[in-house]
N, C-alpha and C positions, 0 to 999 in steps of 0.2 A: 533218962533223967531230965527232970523242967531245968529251964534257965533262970538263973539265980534273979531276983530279981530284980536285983542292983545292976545287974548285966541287960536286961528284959529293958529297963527305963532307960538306960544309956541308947542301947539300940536302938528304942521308938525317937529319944531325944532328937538323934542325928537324923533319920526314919524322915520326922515329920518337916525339915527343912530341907528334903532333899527336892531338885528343881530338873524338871524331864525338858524343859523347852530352853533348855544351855548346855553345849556341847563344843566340842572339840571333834576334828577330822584333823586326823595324822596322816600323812605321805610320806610313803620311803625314808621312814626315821627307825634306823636300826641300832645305836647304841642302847644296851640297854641300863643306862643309865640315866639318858634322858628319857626313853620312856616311863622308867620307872618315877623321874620327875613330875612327869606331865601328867600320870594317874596321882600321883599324891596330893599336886595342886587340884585337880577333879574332886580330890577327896573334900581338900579342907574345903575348898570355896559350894561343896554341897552339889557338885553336877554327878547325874545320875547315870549315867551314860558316855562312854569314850568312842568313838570312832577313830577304826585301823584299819588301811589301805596294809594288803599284804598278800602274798602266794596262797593259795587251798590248804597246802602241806605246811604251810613256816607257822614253827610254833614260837610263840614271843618269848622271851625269859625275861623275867623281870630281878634286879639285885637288891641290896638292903636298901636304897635309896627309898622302894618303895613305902617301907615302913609295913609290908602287908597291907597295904591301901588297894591290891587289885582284888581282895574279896570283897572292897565294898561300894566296887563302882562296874557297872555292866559296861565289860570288854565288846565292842559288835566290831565284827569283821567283815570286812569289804574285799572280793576279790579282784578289782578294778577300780579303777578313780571312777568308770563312769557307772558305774554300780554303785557306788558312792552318792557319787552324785543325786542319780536317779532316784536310791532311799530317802534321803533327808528332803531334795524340794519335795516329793508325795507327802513327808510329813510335815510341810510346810516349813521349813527350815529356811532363812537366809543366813545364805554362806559370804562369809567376809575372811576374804584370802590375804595373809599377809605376801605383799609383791610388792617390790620399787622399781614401778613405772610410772609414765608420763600421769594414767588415772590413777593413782593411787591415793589416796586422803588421808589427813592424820587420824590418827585411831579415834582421838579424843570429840570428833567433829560427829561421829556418828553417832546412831540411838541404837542399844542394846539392850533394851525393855521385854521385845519379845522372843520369838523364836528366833534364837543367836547361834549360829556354830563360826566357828574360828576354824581354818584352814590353815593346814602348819606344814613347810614340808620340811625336805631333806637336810639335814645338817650344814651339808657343803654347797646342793644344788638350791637348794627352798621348792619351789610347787614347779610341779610339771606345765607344761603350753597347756596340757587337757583342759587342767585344774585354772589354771591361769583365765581359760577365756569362760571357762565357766560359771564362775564365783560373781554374786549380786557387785557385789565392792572387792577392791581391793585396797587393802589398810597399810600404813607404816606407819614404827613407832618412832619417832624424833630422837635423834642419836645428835650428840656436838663430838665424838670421838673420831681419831683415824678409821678406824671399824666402823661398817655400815653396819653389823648385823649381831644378831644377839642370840646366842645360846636358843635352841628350840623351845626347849625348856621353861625357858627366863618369860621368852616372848609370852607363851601359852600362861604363864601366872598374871603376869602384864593384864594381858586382854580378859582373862576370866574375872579377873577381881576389878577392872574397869568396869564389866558388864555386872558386878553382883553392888559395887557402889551405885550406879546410877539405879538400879531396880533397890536399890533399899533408901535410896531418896525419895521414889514412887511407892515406896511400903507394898512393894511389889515380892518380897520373900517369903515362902511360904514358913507358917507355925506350926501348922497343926495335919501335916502332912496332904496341904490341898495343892503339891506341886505335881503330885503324880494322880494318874486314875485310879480311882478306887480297888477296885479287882489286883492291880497290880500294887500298890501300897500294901494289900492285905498278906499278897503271896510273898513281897519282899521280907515282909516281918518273920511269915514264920520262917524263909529261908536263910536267914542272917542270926534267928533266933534259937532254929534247928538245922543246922546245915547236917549233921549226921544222917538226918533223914530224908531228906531231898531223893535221894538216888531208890531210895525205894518206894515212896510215892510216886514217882516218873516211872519208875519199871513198872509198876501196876497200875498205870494209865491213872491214878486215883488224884482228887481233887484235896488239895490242902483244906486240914480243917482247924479251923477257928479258933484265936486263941484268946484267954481268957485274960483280965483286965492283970492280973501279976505275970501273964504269961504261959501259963500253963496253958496242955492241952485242951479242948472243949471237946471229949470223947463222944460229946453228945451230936456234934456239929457233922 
């Protein structure tokens, strides 16, 4: 059955503001409550992509918090910090670690224009030494309370929607879906558009094909 096409518009809507070069890198956060937080903020603020430090075998569960926001943001999984690591500087990513230390800067002092991932950790602990000495910056957010520290959560909306005001004072947000590469914008649509058929195009090695300006399939493609 095609997608309706009131369904089809909504989809490209969202589709065409989504942003590949703003992320998030989670460490050893296992409630899943906050995670499910931190993918929803991903959602609204338009990041395409979530980075999870976790085991080979641990499977995430996400609860109602999420709102079902984890079908529409790419979960990637990391099985080390430094395999973490390793991925995002190759894709040019700088990492700005939330840590309060001696280097650490107020969030707001920095520039968040380009290739941005925020580094978030542990609930009780925050970021590993690994992660610690490896992160471009380390960031804090200015707190006047008894508590230095803020919900995982909290912080990760903080710093996303920091990073999505200063890039919308650059008119730096994509419109028209120029935040992603072409190839992968096209495959996202139909997979968000047809998600029932994903699983058998993949099993038959077969190339998604092209869909048509209401959405429908291009049988021809």
């Amino acid at each position: 059955m095609a997608v309706l096409p009131e369904r089809f518009n909504r989809i490209k809507s969202v589709l065409n503001k989504r942003i590949e070069n703003l992320t998030v890198l989670v460490e050893a956060v296992s409630k899943p409550h906050n995670l499910s937080a931190i993918l929803r903020t991903c959602d609204a603020a338009g990041v395409y992509n979530a980075n999870f430090i976790c085991a080979k075998d641990q499977v995430k569960t996400f609860n109602s918090t999420a709102q079902g926001s984890q079908k529409w943001v790419n979960l990637i999984n990391h099985p080390t910090s430094s395999a973490a690591i390793l991925s995002l500087k190759k894709k040019g990513f700088k990492l700005f670690g939330t840590s309060l230390n001696s280097q650490s800067r107020d969030y707001r002092e920095l520039d968040y224009s380009s290739n941005t991932c925020f580094v978030l950790g542990a609930e009780k602990w925050g970021l590993s030494e690994t992660l610690i000495n490896e992160v471009d910056e380390s960031i804090f957010i200015p707190m006047s309370g008894m508590v230095q520290s803020l919900n995982v959560s909290v912080a990760a909306s903080i710093l996303l929607f920091e990073a999505i005001r200063q890039r919308e004072i650059k008119g730096l947000i994509p419109k028209n879906g120029e935040g992603l590469n072409p190839t992968e914008y096209e495959n996202k649509l139909f997979e968000w558009s047809y998600p029932e058929l994903i699983d058998s195009y993949k099993k038959d090695g077969k190339t998604y094909p092209k869909l048509k300006e209401n959405g429908e399939i291009n049988l021809q493609s």
